[in-house]
C-alpha positions in Angstrom: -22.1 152.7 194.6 -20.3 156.3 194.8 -17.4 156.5 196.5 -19.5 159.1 199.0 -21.7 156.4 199.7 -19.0 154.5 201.0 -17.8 157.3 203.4 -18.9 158.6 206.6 -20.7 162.3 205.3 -20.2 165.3 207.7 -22.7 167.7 208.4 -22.5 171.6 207.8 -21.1 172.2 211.4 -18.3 169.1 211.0 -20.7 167.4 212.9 -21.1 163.6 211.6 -24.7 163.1 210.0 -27.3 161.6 211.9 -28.8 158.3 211.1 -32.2 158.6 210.1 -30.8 161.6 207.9 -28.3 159.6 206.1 -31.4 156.8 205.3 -33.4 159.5 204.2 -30.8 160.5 201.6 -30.4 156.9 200.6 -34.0 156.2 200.2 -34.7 159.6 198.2 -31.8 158.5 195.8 -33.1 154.9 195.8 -36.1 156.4 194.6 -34.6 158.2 191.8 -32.9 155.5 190.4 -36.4 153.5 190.8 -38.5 156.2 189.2 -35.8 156.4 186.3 -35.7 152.5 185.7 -39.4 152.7 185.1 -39.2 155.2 182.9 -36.0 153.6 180.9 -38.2 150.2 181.2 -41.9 151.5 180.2 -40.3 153.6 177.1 -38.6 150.2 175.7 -42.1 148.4 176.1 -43.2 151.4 174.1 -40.7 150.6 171.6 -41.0 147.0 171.3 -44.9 147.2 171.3 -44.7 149.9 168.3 -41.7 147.7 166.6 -44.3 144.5 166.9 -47.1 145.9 165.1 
């Protein structure tokens, strides 16, 4: 993890983010590295499958 991860983020105002928007921000970067990994895994299927035949 990031070192911002780690640390409590402030808002625009200095105001301390809110819960539910700091999950948000975590889930939509969970997501990214998900949607990434798939694509990193189902292009080296690709590969192997082409490499095999």
């Amino acid at each position: 993890m990031t070192e911002e991860s780690t640390v409590p983020q402030q808002g625009g105002g200095g105001r301390p983010k809110g819960l539910l928007q700091q999950m948000e921000e975590l889930m939509a970067a969970l997501n990214a590295d998900l949607s990434a990994l798939d694509a990193d895994l189902q292009s080296a299927g690709r590969t192997a499958e082409e490499s095999e035949a």
